[in-house]
Legacy VTK file of the C-alpha trace (Angstrom):
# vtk DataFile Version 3.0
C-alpha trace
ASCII
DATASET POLYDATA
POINTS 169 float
110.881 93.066 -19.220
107.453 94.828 -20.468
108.604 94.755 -24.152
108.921 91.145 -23.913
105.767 90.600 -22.165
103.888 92.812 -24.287
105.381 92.188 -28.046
104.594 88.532 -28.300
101.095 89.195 -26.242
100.512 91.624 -29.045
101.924 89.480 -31.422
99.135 86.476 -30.677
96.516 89.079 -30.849
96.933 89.966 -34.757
97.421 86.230 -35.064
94.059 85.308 -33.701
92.738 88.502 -35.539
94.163 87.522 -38.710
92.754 83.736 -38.675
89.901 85.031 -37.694
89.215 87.483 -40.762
90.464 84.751 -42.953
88.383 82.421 -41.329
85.459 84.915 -41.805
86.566 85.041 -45.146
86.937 81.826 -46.312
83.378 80.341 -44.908
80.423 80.609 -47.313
77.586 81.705 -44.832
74.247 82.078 -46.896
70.889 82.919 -45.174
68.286 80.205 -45.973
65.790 81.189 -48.458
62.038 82.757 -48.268
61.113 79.839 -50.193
63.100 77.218 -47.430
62.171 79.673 -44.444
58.444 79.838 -44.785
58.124 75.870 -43.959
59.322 76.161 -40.628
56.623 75.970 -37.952
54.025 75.143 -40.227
52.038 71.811 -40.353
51.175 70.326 -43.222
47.877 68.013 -43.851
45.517 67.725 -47.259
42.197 68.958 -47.061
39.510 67.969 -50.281
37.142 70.352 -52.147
34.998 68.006 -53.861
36.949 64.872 -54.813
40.133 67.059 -55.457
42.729 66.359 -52.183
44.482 69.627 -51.934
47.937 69.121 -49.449
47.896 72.601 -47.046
50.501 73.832 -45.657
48.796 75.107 -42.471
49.237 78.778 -40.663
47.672 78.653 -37.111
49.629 81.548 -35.352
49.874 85.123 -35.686
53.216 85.274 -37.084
52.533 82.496 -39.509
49.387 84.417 -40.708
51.396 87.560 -40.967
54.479 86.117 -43.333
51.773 84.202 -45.295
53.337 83.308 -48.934
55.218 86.365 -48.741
58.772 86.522 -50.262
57.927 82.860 -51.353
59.146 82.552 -55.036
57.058 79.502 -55.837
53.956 77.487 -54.358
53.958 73.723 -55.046
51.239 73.126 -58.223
48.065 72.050 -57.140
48.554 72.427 -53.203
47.646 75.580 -51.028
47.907 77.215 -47.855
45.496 77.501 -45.483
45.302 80.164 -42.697
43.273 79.376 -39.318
42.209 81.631 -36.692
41.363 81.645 -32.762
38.073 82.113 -32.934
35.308 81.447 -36.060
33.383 84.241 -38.171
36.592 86.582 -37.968
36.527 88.815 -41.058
39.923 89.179 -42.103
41.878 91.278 -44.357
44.730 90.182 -46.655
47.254 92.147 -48.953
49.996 91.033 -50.870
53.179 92.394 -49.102
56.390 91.049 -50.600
54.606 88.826 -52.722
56.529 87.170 -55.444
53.646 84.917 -57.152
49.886 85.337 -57.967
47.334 83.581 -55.693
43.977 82.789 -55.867
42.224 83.748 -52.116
39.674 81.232 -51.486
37.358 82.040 -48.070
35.746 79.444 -46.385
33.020 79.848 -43.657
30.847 76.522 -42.457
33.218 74.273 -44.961
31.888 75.824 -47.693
33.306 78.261 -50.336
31.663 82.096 -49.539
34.100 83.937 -52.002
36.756 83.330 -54.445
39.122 86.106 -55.506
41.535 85.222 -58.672
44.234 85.687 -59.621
45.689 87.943 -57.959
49.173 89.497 -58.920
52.107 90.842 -56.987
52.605 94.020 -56.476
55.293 95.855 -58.112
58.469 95.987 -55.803
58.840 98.578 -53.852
54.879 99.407 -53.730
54.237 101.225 -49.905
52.049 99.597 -47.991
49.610 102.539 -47.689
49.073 101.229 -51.823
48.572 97.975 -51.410
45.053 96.656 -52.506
43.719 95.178 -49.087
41.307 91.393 -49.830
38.446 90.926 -47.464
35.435 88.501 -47.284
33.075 90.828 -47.226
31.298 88.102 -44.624
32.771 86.527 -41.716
34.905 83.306 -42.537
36.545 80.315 -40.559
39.787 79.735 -43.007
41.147 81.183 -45.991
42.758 79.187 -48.654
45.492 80.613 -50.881
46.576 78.530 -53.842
48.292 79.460 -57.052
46.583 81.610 -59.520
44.353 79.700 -62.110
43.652 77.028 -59.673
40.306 77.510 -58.770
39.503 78.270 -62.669
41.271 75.155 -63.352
39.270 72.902 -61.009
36.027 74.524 -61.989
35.374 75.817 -57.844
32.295 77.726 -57.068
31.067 79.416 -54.262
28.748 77.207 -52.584
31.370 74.486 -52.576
31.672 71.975 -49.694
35.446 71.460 -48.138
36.294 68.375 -45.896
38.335 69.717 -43.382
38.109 66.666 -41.374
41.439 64.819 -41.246
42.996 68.724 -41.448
42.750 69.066 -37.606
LINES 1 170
169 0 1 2 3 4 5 6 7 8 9 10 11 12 13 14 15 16 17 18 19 20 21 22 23 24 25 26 27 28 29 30 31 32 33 34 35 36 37 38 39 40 41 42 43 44 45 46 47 48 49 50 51 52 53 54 55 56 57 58 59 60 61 62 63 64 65 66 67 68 69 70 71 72 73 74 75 76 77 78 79 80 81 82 83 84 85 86 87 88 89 90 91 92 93 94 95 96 97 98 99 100 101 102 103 104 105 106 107 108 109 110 111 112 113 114 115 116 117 118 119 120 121 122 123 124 125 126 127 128 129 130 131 132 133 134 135 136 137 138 139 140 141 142 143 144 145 146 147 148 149 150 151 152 153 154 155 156 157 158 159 160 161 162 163 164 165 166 167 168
């Protein structure tokens, strides 16, 4: 009477087991990519550095700040990302963990332009972190702009710069 409880309860178990691992299988899971991930959360608006409009993609949280452009395998031409903080005057510092494309770092304080660094490259994978060049202001700021490397050559910017953040907030 056990055997023929047991041998067909057994029997459904590999069953299930087996559609399962097909199943499994069968189904093309993919995670999304850096490039699709690092949109989520983040607001986008245009902001204008003389009569260029620049659309932002903007970073307003901790985590945000933290993932930055990093892993991101492209940056649309001619728009940026702009990091906010709590408070104003902060003096942050950046590095370029898991980058995949060179940035210019624009700081802002008072919606002007205090310091440009350019182009900027990647670091070679697998750098430690303890290598990593580390980007300050040198001043305290109120945003920092990244954008893609050339840009601010490109569009002739200058410290001293005024940027209309209104409509941005």
């Amino acid at each position: 009477m056990v055997k023929q409880i047991i041998l067909p309860l057994v029997a459904v178990m590999v069953f299930i087991a087996l559609v399962g691992f097909y199943y499994k299988k069968s189904t093309n899971l993919s995670l999304p990519s850096p490039t699709s991930q690092a949109s989520v959360g983040v607001t986008k608006k245009t902001l204008m550095i003389g009569d260029r409009i620049i659309p932002v993609e903007i970073v307003s949280t901790p985590e945000l700040r933290a993932r930055g452009l990093s892993g991101r395998t492209s940056l649309d031409q001619n728009s940026g990302m702009l990091f906010t903080f709590e408070a104003q005057n902060v003096t942050p510092s950046f590095w370029m963990k898991d980058m995949k494309i060179p940035i210019d770092i624009i700081w802002i304080n008072d919606a002007k332009i205090v310091k440009i660094d350019k182009d900027i490259k990647p670091p070679s994978e697998g750098t430690i972190d303890s290598k990593l060049q580390v980007y300050n202001p040198g001043e305290p700021i109120d945003f920092v702009l990244e954008v893609n490397a050339g840009y601010s050559v490109d569009n002739d910017m200058r410290v001293g710069d005024s940027i209309n953040l209104s409509g941005t907030f």
